[in-house]
C-alpha positions in Angstrom: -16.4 3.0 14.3 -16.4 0.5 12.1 -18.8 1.2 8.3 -21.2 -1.4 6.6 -19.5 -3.3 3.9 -19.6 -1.9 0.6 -22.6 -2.5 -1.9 -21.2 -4.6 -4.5 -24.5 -6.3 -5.3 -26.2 -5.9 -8.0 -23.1 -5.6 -10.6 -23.8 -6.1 -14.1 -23.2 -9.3 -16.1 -22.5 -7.3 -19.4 -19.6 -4.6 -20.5 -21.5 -1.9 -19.1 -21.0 1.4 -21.0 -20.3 5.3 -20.1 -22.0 7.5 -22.6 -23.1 4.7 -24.6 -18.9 4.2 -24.9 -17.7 0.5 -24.2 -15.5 0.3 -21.0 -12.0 1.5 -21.9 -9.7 -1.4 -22.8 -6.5 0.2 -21.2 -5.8 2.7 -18.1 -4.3 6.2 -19.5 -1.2 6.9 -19.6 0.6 8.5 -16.6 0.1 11.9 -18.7 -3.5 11.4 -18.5 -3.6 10.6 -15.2 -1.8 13.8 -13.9 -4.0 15.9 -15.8 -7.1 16.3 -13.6 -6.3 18.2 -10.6 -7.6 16.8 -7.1 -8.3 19.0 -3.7 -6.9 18.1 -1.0 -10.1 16.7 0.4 -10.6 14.6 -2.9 -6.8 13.1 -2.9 -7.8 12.3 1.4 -10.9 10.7 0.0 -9.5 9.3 -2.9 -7.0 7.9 -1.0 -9.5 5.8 1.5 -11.4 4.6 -1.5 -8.6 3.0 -2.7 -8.0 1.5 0.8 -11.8 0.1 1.0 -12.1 -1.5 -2.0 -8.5 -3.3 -1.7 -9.1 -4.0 2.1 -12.3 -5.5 0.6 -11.0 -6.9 -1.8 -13.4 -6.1 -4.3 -13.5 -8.0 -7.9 -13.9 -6.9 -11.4 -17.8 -5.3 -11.5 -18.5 -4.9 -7.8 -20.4 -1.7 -7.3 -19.2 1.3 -5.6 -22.2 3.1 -3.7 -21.5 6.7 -3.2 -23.8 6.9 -0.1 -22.0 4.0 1.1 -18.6 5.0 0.3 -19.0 8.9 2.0 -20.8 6.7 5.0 -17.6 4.7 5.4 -15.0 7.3 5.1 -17.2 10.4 7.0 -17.6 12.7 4.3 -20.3 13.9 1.8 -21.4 12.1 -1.3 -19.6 15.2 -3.6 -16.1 14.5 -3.0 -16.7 10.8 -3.5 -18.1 11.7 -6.9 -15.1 13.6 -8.0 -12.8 10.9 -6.6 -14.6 7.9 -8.3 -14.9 9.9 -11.7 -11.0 10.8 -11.0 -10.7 6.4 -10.8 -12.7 5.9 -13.9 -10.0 8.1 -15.5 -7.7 6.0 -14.7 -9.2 3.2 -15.3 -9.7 2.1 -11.8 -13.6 1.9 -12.0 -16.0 2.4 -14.6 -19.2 5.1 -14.3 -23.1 3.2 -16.0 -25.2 6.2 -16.5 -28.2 4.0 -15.4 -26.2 2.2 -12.2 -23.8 4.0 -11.0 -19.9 3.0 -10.5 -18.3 -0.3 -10.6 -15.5 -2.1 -10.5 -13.2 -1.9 -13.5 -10.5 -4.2 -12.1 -10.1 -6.5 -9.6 -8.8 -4.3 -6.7 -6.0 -6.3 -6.1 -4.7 -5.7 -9.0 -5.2 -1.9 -8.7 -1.0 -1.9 -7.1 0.2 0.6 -9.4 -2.5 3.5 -9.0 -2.9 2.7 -5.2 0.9 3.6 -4.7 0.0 7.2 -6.4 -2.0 8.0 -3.2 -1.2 5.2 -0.7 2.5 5.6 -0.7 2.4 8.0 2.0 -0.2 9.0 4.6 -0.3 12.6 4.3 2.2 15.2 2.2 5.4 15.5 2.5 5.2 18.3 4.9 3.3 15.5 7.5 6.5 12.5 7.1 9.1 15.7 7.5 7.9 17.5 10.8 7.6 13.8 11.7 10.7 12.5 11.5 12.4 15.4 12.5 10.4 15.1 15.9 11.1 10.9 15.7 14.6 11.6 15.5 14.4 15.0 18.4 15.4 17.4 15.7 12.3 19.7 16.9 12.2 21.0 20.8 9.3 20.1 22.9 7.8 23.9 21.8 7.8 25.2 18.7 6.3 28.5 17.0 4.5 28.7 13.7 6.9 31.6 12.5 9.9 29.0 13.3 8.6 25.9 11.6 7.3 28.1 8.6 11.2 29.3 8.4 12.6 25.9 8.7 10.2 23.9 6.2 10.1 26.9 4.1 6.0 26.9 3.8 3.0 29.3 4.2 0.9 29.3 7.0 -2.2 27.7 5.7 -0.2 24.6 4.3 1.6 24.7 7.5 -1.7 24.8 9.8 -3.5 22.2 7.6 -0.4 19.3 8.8 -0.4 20.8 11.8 -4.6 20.4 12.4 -3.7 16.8 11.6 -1.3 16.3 13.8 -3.3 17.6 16.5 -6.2 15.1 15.7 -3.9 12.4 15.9 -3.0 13.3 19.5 0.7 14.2 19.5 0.6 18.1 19.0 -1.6 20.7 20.9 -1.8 24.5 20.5 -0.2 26.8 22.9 -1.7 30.5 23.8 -0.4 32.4 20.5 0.8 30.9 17.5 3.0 28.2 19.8 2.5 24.3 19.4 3.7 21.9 22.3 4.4 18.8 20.9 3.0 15.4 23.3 4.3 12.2 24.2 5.0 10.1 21.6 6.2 6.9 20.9 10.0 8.2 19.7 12.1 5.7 21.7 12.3 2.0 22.2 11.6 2.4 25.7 8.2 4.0 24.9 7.3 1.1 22.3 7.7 -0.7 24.7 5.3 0.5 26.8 3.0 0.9 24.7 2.7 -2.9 24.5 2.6 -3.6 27.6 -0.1 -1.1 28.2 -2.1 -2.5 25.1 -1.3 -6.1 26.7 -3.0 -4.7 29.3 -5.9 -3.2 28.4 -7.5 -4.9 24.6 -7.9 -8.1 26.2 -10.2 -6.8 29.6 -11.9 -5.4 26.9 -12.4 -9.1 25.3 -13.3 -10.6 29.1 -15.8 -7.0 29.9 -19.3 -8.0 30.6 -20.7 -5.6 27.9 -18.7 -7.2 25.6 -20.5 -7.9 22.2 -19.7 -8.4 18.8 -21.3 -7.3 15.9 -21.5 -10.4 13.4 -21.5 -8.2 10.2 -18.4 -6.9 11.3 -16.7 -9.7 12.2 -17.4 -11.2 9.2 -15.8 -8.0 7.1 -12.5 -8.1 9.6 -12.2 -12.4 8.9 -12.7 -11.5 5.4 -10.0 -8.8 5.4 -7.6 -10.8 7.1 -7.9 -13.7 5.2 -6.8 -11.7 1.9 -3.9 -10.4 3.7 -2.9 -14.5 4.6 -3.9 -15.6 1.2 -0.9 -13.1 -0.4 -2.4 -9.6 0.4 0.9 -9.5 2.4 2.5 -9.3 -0.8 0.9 -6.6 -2.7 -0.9 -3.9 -0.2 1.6 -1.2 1.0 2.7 -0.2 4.7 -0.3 2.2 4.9 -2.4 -0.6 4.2 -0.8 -3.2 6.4 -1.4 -0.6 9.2 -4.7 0.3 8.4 -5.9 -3.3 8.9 -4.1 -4.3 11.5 -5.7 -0.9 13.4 -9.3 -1.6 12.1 -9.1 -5.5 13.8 -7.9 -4.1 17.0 -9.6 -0.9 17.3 -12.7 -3.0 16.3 -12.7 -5.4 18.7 -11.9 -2.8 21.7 -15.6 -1.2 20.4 -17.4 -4.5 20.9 -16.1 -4.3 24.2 -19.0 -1.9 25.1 -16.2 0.2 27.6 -15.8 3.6 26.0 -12.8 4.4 27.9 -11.0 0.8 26.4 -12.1 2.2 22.9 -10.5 5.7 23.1 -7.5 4.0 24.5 -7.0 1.8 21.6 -7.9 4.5 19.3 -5.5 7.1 20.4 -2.6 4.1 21.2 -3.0 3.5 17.2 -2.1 6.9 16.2 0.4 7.2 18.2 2.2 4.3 16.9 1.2 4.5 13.5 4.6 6.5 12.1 6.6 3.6 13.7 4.5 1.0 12.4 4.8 2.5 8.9 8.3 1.6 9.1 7.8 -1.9 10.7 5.3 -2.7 7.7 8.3 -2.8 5.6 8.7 -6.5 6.5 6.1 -8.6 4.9 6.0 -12.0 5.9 5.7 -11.3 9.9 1.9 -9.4 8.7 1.2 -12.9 7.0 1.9 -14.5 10.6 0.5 -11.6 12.4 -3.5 -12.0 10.2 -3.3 -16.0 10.8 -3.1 -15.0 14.7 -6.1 -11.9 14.1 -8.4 -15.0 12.3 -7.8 -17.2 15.2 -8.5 -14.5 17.7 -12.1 -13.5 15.2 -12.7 -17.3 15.5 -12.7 -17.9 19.0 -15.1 -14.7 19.3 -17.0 -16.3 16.7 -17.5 -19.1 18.8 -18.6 -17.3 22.2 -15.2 -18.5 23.6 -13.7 -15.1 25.0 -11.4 -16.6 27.3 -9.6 -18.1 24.7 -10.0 -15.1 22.8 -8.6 -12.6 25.2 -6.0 -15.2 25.6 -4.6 -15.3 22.2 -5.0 -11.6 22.1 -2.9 -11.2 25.2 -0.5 -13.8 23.5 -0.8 -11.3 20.0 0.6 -8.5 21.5 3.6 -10.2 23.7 4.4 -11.8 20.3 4.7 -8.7 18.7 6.4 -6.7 21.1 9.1 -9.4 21.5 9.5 -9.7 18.0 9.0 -5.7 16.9 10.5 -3.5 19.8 13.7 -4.0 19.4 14.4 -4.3 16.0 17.4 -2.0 14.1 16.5 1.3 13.0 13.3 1.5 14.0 14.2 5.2 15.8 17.0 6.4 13.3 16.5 9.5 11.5 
């Protein structure tokens, strides 16, 4: 479910100062940087900060709100504090004893430290078992005792990629230590399909009686997209490219007020999301791709959900004509 937009109000006017220290006037030095040690949890949350404030597009002095932030991403406020204080150190935000954290740079010009954690979406354990299983290196059954041997890895790092995994729909546990893994999109055939099914369902959702959208939202996802026409396209990574291309069309299958439209979107996004990482590689089609999302926002904006479903219908066709059967999208 879509969060509430980040509280930058409120942002100081004046150099604001940590410790009664004026802001830094350079970001440390990539020995700096490595030297405080992250959690998993913080580098996942750390991560999604990053993502927010440049899918926001935050500018120099908007404020952070911990509540906010830990709201957005589902999580408490403590990791959020260890992963802004871990951005003021390198000179991503800055920390007011009196106000809290804000903005130390425009986030779009943040490229740099958002590849450190944007780069990839989990470790490289995650992008391994993955591709392997992409390219049908992996049988349909596996044991932990096998994959451990193959990937050379203890259990608990081994269990932690595999938890994901089974959140994201495409891995379940068998009696024992086995793990079956489920249909996924692996084969152009099955991209395929997953198009037409989304062709299928996202724009009922648009035309569904209990369909209803929420105008703070809509506002955030034209605002999103708008940076992504206006040369976001340029700068924000694969994982970022995904991320807002799932939020507009996950979003919009919640305002359809069908739960059963909303999981299907949901689940349809993860499943796709290793092969869209690779898609994401081209830029300019995500440029085309956001000027048909704001034209889509725009006729919901205006009550007309005919044309909206129609344009949405016409989305997807586009992109499955122009994305299925491109080269190497299944080679290991």
């Amino acid at each position: 479910m879509a969060k509430s937009q980040i509280d930058y109000s409120d942002a100081p006017s004046y150099q604001a100062v940590v410790n009664g220290h004026g802001l830094p006037s350079r970001p440390m030095d990539s020995t700096e940087q490595t030297s405080t040690s992250l959690t998993p949890l913080q580098t996942r949350v750390t991560r999604e900060i990053l993502t927010l404030v440049r899918r926001d597009d935050l500018a120099l002095g908007d404020r952070l709100a911990e509540s906010v932030l830990a709201e957005r991403i589902g999580t408490s406020r403590s990791p959020v504090n260890v992963a802004l204080h871990h951005l003021a150190s390198l000179g991503v935000v800055y920390y007011d004893a009196n106000r809290g954290f804000f903005m130390a740079q425009a986030a779009r010009e943040v490229t740099d430290v958002a590849a450190q954690f944007l780069d990839e979406p989990e470790e490289p354990l995650y992008l391994k078992i993955a591709a392997d299983r992409l390219a049908r290196r992996l049988p349909d059954v596996i044991s932990e005792a096998d994959l451990m041997r193959l990937y050379e890895v203890s259990r608990s790092a081994l269990r932690r990629v595999l938890s994901l995994m089974q959140e994201e729909g495409w891995l379940e546990r068998q009696v024992g230590h086995g793990w079956q893994f489920m249909p996924m999109i692996d084969s152009v055939e099955a991209y395929e399909e997953s198009y037409l099914f989304r062709a299928a369902i996202e724009p009922t959702g648009v035309l569904s009686p209990t369909f209803s959208a929420n105008r703070v939202e809509l506002e955030g996802l034209k605002r999103r997209q708008q940076f992504i026409v206006d040369g976001g396209y340029l700068t924000m990574n694969s994982i970022e490219l995904f991320e807002a291309n799932s939020e507009f069309h996950e979003t919009i299958a919640k305002w359809s007020g069908n739960r059963f439209i909303a999981q299907s979107v949901r689940r349809m996004d993860r499943l796709r999301r290793l092969v869209e990482y690779r898609q994401a590689k081209a830029r300019k089609p995500r440029q085309e791709q956001a000027l048909e999302h704001l034209a889509i926002l725009d006729a919901i904006g205006r009550q007309d959900l005919l044309k909206a479903a129609s344009l949405l219908r016409d989305h997807i066709e586009g992109a499955r004509r122009a994305k299925v059967h491109a080269q190497e999208v299944f080679e290991g």
